[in-house]
N, C-alpha and C positions, 0 to 999 in steps of 0.2 A: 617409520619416523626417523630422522636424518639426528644427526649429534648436536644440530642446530638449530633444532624443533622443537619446542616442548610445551604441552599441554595440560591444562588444570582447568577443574572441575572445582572453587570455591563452595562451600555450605554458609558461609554471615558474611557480612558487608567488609568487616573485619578483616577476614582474608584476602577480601579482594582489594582492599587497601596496601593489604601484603604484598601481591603482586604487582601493582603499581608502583611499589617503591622499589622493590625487587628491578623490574622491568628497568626504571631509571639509572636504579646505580650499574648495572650491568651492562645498560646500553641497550637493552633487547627491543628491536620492534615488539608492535603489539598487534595482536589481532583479540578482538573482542566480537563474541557470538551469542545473542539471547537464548529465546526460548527453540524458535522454528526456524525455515528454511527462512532468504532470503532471495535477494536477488544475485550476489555473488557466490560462487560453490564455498569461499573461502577455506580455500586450501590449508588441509588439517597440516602438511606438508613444511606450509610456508616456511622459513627462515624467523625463528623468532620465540615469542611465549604469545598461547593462542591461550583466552580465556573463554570458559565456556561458562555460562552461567544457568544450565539446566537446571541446577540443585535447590534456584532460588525460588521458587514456585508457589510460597503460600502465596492467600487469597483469603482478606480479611474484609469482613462486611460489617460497618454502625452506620445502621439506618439506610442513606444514601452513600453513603462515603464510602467508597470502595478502594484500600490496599492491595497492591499486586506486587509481586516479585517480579523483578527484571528479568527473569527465564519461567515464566509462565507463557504458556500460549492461551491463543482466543477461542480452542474450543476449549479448556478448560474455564476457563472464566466465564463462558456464556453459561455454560452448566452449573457451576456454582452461584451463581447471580438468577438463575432462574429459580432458586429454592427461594428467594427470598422475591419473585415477582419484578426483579431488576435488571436493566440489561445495559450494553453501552455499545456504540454504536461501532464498530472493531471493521476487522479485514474479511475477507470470504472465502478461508483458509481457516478449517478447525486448528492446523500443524503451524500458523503461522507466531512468530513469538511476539508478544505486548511490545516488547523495545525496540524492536527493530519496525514494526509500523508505525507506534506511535511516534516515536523522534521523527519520521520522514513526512508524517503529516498525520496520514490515517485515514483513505475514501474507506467506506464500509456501504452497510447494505440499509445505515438509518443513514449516510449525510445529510439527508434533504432534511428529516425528521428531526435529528438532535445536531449535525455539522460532520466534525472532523472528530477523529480519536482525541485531537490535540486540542479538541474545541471543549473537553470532559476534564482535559487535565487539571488539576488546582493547587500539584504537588509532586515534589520529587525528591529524592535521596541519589545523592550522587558522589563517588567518587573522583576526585578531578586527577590533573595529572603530576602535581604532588603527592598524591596517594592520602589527600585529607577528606574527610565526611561532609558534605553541606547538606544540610535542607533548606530547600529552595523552592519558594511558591512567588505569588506577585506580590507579598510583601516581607519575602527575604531571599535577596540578592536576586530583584527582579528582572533584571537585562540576561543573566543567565538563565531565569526561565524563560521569557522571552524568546532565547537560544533555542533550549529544549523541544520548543513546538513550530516542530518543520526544520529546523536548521541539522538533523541527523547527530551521529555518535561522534559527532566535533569537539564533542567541551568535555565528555569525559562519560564513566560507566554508570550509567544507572541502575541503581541496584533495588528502587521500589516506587512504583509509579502510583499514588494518591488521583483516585477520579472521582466525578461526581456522577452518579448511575442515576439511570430513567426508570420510573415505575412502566412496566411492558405488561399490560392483561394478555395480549395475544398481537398476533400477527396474519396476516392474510398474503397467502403466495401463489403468485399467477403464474404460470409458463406457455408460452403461445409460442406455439411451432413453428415456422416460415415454409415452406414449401414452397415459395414463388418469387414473386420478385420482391428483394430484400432492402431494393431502394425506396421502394412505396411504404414499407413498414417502417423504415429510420425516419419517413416527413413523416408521417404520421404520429408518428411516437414523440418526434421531436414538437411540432404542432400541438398534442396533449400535453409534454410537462410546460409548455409556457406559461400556463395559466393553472396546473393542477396544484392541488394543496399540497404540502410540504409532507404530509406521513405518505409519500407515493414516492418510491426511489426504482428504476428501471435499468437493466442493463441489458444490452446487445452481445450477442459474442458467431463468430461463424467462424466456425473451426475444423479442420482433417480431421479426421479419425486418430486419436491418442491415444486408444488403449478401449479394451471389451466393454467397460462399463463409459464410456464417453466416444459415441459415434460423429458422423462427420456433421456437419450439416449447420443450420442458423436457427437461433433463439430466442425468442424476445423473455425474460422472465423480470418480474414486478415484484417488490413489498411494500406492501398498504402497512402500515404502525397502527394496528390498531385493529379488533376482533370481530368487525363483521365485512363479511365478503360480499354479501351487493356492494357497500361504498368503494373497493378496491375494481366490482365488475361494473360499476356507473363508470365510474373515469375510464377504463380503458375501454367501453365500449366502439369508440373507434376502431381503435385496434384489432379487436376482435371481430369486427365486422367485415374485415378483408376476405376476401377471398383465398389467400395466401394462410393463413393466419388460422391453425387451431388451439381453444383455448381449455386452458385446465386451473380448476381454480380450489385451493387446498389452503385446510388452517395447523400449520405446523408449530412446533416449538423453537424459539429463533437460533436453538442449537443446532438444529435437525438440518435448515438451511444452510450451516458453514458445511464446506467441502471436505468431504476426508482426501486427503492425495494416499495414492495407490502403495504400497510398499514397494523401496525403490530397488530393481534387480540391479544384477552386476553389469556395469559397464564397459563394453567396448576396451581396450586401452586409448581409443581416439577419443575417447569420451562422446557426450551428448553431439547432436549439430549446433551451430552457432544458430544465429537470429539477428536480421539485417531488417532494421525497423524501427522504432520507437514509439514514442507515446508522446501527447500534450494535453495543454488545458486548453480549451477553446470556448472562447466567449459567446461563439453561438455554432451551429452545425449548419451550415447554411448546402443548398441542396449540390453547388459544385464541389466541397466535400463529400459528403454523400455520394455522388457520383463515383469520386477515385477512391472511395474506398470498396464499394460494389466492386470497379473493376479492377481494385487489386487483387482482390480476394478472388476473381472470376482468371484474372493470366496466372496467378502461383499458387499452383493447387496445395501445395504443403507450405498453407498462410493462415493467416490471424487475421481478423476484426473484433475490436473488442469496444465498446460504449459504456459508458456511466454516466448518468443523468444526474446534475450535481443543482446546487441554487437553494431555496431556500435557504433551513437553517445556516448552511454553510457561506452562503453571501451573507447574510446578517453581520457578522463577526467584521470589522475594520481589517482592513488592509494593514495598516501599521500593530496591529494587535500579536499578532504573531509573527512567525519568518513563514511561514506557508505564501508561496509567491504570487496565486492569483483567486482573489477572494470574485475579479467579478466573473469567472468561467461558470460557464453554464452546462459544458461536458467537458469528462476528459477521455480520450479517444487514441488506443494504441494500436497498430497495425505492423505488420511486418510478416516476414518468410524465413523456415527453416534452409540452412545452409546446408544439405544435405550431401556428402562427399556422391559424387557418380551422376548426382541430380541437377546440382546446380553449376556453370561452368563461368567463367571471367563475364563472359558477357551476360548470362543472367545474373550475376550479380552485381553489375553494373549498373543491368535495368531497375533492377529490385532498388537502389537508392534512390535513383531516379524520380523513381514512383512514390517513395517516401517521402523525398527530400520535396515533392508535391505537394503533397498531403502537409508534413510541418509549419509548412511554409507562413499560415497562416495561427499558430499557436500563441496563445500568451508566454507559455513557461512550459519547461519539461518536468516532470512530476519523479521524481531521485526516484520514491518507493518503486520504482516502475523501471527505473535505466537498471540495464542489466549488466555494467563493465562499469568499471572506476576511467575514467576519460576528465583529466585534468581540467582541458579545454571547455567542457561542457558544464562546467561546475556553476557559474556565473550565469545561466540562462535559465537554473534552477531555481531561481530567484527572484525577486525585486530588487530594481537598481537601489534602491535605498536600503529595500532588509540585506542586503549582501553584504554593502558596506559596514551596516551596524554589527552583521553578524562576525567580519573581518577583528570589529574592536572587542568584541567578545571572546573572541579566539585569540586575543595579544593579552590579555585580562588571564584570562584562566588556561589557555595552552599555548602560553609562545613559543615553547619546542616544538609544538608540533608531535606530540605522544603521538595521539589519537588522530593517523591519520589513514588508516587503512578504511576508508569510507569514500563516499565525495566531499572529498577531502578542500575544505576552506581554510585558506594559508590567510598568518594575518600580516 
């Protein structure tokens, strides 16, 4: 760690107000880190005081009402919420932290079923960038909650996130294998949720070989909300009916379905490879999508297709309700290729945008939880023309320094 770096580990909301004011009178950039991994490495390194909010973890349950610590992660929470028969509807990352998905929106593995992480939220504790305490729900200092859900770690740290939890008897979970062709199983799949009931949420993914316990190949897997497994094998009987397509159908605990990610070895000094690609909301998957994603995935062997079937609950919710940029998508769908040094040369990567810049073209919104670089310019396309600008006057309200901007970062 550099003479210019330094890092804390807060235990009460108290200290971290400490370092907030600290941070101001000193000048220090700030970097703020929840529970889990995120999309940026955020460099322990940085230039600054880097907050880590590990320590804040309880997890407090009346009735429905569920209290979290701003550095809890979502498999903790799913696990402590299943003593009690409650779940919410989270990331698909046991490692991943409440704060850093909920503020970006929140797809999980109920959207269709309950919406957005941020469609749960009814309350928060937050530190701003005077280093002062607010509690903030929609009827106190409602435009910064507002903020809160979907507009990211902009307006300041949250140190205890208030949701409202789903009674969950069980779950029903499908995995259908692809062996064939991977475009006949996206219409199909896509054809099924147009008209399927909302406890039915489905994702796609066709991915290289990562690692012993996750081989290369394509995926279709489903969660029905709800504890009997014909109504989960009625609806996807389509799907299952392919040729391509083997089907496994399992009653798990909706802990058991978050992901453990692997323990992370030592790195290269080049660090990981890059990833030339991105993500969007997309109103509908229509079959010439479909298409370029097949054949991206078929010219870059060390590439991503990744699907989530969104609508329902999550259309329900108005548009202006939140800063979450596109309530009327129907998938969000991210694609791209490892930048592999020796692999990839000027010109394939040239192609690789190409081919992306293909695929986007046709997107409502880019979905933040999802971009994987802080990029100035892209900031605005993370949004609604309207929630941007409101979120602009929220950020002159509660951050017109500019604390809190090691994020995608909205200037007011």
């Amino acid at each position: 760690m550099t003479e210019t770096s330094m890092s804390s580990r807060p235990t009460s909301v108290d200290e971290v107000s400490s370092l907030v004011r600290r941070a101001q009178q000193e000048s220090l950039p700030l970097t703020v880190v929840s529970g889990g991994h995120g999309p940026w490495s955020h460099d322990p390194d940085a230039p600054g005081l880097r907050i880590e909010l590990g320590e804040l973890t309880d997890i407090r349950v009346d009735g429905t009402r569920v209290s979290v610590g701003g550095g809890a992660t979502w498999g903790a929470v799913a696990a402590a919420l299943a003593q009690h028969g409650l779940a919410i509807s989270s990331g698909d990352t046991a490692s991943v932290g409440v704060g850093g998905l909920t503020l970006g929106g929140g797809i999980g593995w109920m959207v269709r079923a309950w919406g957005l992480a941020v469609d749960q939220l009814v309350g928060a504790q937050i530190v701003t960038a005077s280093g002062d305490v607010v509690e903030t729900s929609e009827n106190a200092h409602p435009e910064l909650f507002w903020a809160l859900r979907g507009g990211g770690g902009n307006f300041g740290i949250v140190t205890r996130f208030d949701f409202e939890a789903h009674r969950l008897p069980g779950i029903v979970f499908g995995e259908y294998a692809v062996s064939g062709d991977a475009g006949a199983v996206l219409r199909v799949a896509r054809d099924v949720l147009r008209d399927a009931p909302r406890e039915l949420t489905v994702t796609f993914m066709d991915v290289p070989a990562m690692d012993p316990s996750a081989p290369a190949g394509a995926s279709l897997n489903a969660v029905w909300a709800g504890s009997d497994p014909e109504q989960l094998r009625a609806v996807m009987a389509p799907v299952a009916a392919l040729d391509a397509v083997t089907e496994k159908i399992s009653t798990p605990r909706y802990r058991d379905i978050l992901m453990e990610m692997p323990a992370p070895e030592a790195e290269a000094p080049a660090g990981p490879p890059g990833f030339i690609g991105g993500n969007g909301l997309f109103a509908e998957v229509k079959d010439e999508l479909i298409d370029r994603l097949v054949a991206f995935r078929a010219a870059y062997p060390a590439s991503i297709i990744f699907l989530r079937s969104l609508g329902g609950a999550f259309g329900d919710v108005a548009q202006d309700a939140t800063a979450f940029p596109a309530r009327s998508a129907s998938w969000f769908v991210m694609a791209g290729a490892f930048d592999i040094p020796g692999l990839v040369d000027d010109a394939a990567r040239a192609a690789i945008r190409a081919d992306w810049q293909l695929i986007e073209s046709g997107r409502l919104a880019e979905y933040g939880n999802f971009a994987d670089s802080e990029r100035p310019e892209a900031v605005p396309g993370m949004f609604a023309a309207a929630g941007y600008a409101r979120l602009r006057a929220v950020k002159a309200q509660w951050d017109p320094q500019n604390v809190f901007r090691r994020n995608h970062n909205i200037v007011a």
